[in-house]
Chimera marker file (.cmm) of the C-alpha trace (Angstrom):
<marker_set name="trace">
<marker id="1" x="136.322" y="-37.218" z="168.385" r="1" g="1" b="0" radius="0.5"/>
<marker id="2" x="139.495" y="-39.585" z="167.823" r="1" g="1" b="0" radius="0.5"/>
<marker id="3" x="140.172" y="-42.383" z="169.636" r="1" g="1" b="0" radius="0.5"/>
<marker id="4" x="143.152" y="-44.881" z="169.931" r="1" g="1" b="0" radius="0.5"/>
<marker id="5" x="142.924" y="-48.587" z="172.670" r="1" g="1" b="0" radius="0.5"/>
<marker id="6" x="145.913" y="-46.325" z="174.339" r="1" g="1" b="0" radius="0.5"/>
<marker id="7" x="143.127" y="-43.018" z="175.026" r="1" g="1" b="0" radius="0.5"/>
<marker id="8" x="140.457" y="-45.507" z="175.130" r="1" g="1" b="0" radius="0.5"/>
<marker id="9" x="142.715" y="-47.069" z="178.125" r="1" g="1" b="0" radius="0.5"/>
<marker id="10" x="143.183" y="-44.577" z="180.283" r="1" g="1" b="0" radius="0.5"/>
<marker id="11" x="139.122" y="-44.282" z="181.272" r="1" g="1" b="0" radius="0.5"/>
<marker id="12" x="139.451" y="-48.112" z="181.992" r="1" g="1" b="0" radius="0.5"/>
<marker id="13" x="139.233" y="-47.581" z="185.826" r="1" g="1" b="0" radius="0.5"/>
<marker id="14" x="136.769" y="-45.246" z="185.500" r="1" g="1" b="0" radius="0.5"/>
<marker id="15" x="133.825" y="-44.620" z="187.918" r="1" g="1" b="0" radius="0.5"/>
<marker id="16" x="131.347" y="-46.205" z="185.344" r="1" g="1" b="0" radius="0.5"/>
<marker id="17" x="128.516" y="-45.548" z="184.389" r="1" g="1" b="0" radius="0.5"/>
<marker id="18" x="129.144" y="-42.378" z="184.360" r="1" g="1" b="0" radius="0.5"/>
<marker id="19" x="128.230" y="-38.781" z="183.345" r="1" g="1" b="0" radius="0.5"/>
<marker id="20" x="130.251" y="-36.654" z="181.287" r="1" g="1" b="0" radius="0.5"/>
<marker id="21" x="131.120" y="-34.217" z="183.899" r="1" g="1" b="0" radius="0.5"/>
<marker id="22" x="131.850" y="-37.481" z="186.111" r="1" g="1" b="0" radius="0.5"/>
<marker id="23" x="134.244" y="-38.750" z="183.750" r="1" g="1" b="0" radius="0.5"/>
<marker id="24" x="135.857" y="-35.332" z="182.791" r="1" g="1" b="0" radius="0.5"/>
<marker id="25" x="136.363" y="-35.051" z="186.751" r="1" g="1" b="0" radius="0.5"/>
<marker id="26" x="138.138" y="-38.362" z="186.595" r="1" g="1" b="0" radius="0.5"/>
<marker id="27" x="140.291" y="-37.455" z="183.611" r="1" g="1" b="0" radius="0.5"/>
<marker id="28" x="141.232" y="-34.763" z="184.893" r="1" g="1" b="0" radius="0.5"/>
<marker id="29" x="142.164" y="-36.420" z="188.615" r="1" g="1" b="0" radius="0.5"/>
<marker id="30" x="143.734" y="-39.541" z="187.090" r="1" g="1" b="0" radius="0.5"/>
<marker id="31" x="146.057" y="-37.289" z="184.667" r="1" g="1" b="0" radius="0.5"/>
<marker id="32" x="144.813" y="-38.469" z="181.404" r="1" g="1" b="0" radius="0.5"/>
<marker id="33" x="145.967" y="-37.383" z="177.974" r="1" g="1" b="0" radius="0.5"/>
<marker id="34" x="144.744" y="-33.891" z="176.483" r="1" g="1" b="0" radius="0.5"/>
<marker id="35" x="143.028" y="-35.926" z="173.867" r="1" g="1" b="0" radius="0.5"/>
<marker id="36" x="141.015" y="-37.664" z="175.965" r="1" g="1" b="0" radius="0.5"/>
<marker id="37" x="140.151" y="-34.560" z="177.864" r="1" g="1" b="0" radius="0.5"/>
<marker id="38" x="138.982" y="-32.704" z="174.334" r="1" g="1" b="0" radius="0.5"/>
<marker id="39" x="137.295" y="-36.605" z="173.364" r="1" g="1" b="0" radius="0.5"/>
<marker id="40" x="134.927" y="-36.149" z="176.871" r="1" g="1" b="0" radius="0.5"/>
<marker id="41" x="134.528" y="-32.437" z="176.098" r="1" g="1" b="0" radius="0.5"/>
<marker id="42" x="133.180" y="-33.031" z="172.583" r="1" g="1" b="0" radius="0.5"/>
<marker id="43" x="130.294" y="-35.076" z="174.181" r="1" g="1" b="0" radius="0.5"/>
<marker id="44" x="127.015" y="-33.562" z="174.150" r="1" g="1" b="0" radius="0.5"/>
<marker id="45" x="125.615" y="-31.632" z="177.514" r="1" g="1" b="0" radius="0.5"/>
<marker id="46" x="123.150" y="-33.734" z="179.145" r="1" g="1" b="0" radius="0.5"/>
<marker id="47" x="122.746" y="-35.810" z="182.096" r="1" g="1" b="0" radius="0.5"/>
<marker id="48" x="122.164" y="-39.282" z="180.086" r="1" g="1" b="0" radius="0.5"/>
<marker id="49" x="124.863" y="-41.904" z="181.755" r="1" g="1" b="0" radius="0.5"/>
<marker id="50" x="127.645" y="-43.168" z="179.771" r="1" g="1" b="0" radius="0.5"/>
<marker id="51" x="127.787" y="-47.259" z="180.124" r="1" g="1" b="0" radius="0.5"/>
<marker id="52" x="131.000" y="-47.659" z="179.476" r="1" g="1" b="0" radius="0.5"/>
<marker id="53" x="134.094" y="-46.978" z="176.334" r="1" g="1" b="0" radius="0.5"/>
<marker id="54" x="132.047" y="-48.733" z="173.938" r="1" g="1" b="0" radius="0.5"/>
<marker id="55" x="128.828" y="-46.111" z="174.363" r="1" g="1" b="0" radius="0.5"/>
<marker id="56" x="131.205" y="-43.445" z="173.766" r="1" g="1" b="0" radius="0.5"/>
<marker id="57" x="133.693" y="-45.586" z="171.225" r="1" g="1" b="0" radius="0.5"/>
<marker id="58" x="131.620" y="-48.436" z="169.616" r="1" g="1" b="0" radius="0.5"/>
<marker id="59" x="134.715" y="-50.397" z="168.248" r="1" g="1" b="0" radius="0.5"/>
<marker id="60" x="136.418" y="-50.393" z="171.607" r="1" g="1" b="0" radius="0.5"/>
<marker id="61" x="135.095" y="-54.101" z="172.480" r="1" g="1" b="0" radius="0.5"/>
<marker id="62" x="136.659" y="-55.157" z="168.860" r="1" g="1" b="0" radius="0.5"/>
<marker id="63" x="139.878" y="-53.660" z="169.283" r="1" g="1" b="0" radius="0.5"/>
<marker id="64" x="139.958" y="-54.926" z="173.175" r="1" g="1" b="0" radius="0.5"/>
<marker id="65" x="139.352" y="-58.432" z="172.233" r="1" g="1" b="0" radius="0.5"/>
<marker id="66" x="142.418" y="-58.308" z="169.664" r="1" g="1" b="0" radius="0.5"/>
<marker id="67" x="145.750" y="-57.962" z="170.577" r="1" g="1" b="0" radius="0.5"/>
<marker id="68" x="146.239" y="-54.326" z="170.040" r="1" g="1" b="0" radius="0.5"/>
<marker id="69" x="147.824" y="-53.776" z="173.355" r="1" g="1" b="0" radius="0.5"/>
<marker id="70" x="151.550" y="-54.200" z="174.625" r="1" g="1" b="0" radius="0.5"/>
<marker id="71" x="151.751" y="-56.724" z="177.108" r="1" g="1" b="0" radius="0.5"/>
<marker id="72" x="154.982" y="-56.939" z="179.331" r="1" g="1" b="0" radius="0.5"/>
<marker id="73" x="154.289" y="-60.184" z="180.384" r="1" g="1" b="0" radius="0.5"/>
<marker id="74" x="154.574" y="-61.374" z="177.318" r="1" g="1" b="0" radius="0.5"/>
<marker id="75" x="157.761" y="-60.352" z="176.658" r="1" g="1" b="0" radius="0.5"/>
<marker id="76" x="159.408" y="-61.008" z="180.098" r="1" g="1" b="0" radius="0.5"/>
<marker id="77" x="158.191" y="-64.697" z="178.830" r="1" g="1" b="0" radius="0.5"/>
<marker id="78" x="160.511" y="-64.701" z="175.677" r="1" g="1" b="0" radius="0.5"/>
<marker id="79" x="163.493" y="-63.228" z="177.631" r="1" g="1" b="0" radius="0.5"/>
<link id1="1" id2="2" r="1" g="1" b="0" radius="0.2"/>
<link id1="2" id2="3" r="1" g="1" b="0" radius="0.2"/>
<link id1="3" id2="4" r="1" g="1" b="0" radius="0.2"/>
<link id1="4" id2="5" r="1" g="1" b="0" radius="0.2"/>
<link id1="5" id2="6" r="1" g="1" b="0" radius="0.2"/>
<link id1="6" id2="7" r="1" g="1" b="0" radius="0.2"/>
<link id1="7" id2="8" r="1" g="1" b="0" radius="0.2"/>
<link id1="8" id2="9" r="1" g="1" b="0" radius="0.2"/>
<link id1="9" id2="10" r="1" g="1" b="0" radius="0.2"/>
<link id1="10" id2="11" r="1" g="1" b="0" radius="0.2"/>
<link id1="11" id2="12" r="1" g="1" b="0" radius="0.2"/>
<link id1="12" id2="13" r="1" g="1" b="0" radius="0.2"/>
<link id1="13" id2="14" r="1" g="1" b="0" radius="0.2"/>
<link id1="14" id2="15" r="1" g="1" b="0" radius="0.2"/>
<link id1="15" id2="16" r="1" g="1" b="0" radius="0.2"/>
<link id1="16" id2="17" r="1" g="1" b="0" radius="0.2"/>
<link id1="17" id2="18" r="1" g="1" b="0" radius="0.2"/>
<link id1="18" id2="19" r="1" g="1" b="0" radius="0.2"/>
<link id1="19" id2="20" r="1" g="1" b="0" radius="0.2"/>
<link id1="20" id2="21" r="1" g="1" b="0" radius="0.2"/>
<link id1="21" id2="22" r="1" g="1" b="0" radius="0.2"/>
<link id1="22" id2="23" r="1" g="1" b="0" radius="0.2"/>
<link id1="23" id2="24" r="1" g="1" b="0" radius="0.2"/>
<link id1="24" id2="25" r="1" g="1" b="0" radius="0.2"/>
<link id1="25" id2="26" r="1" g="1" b="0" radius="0.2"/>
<link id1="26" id2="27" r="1" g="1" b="0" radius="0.2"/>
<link id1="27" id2="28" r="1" g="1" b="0" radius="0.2"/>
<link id1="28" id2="29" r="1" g="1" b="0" radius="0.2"/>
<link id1="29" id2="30" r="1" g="1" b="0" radius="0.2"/>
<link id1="30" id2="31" r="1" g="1" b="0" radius="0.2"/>
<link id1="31" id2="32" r="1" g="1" b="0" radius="0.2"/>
<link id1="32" id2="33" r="1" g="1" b="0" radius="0.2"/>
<link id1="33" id2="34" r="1" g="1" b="0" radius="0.2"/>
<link id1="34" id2="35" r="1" g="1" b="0" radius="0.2"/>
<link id1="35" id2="36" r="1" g="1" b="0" radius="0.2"/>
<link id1="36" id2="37" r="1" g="1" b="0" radius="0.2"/>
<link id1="37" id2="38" r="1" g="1" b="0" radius="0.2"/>
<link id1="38" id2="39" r="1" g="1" b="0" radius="0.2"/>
<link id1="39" id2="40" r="1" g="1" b="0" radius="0.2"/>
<link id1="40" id2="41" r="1" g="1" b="0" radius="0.2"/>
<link id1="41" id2="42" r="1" g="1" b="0" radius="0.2"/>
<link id1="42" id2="43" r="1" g="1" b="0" radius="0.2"/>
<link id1="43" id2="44" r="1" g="1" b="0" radius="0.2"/>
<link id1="44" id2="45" r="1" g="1" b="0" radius="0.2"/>
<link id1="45" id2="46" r="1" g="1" b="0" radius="0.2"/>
<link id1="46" id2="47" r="1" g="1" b="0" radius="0.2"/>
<link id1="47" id2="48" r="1" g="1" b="0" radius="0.2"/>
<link id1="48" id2="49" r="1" g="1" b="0" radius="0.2"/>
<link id1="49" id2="50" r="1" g="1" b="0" radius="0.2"/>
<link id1="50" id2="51" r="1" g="1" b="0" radius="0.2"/>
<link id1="51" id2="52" r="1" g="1" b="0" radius="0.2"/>
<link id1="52" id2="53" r="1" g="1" b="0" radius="0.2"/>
<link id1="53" id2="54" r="1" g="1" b="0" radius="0.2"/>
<link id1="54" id2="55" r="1" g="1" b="0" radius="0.2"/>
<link id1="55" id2="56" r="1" g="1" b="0" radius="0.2"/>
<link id1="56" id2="57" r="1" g="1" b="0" radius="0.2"/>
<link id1="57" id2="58" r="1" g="1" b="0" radius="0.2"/>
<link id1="58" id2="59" r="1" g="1" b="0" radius="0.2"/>
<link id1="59" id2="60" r="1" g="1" b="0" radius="0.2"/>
<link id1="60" id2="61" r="1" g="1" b="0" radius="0.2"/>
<link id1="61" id2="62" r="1" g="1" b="0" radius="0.2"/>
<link id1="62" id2="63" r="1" g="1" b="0" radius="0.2"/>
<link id1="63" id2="64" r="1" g="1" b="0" radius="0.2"/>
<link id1="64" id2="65" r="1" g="1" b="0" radius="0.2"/>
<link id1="65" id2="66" r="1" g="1" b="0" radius="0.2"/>
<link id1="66" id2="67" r="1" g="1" b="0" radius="0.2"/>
<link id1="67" id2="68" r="1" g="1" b="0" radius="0.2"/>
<link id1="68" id2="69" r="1" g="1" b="0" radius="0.2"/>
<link id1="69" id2="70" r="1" g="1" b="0" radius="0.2"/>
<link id1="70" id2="71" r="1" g="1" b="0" radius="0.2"/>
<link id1="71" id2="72" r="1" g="1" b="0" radius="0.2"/>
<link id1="72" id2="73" r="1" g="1" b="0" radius="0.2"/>
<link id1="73" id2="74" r="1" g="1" b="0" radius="0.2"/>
<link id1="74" id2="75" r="1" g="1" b="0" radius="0.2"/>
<link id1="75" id2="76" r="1" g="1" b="0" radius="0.2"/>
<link id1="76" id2="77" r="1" g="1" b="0" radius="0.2"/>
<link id1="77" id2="78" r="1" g="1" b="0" radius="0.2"/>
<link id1="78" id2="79" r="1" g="1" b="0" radius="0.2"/>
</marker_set>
């Protein structure tokens, strides 16, 4: 399983907590990136809910509370 913040971004809006068919549903609905689809697929087969990113992607939360994301308002700020 590889994750990036951009993959990790995409199941944002999802319908959490969640199961993994749940959130492959969702992927699949909202358009989301292969990877993400194979990430989800790679989860083990049970009914157990998923919490949120950081049950399936621990460092999520770290990388979230840096500023690994592009922000446009930012930049509309410099311009």
């Amino acid at each position: 399983m590889f994750w990036t913040p951009e993959l990790a971004q995409t199941l944002e809006d999802a319908p959490w907590p969640a199961t993994k068919d749940e959130l492959l549903d969702y992927a699949n609905r909202a358009g989301c990136p292969q990877q993400v689809l194979d990430n989800l697929l790679d989860l083990d087969d049970n009914d157990e809910m998923i919490e949120g990113i950081e049950d399936l992607w621990p460092e999520y939360e770290d990388m979230a509370n840096e500023e690994y994301f592009y922000n446009d308002d930012e930049e509309e700020q410099y311009l």
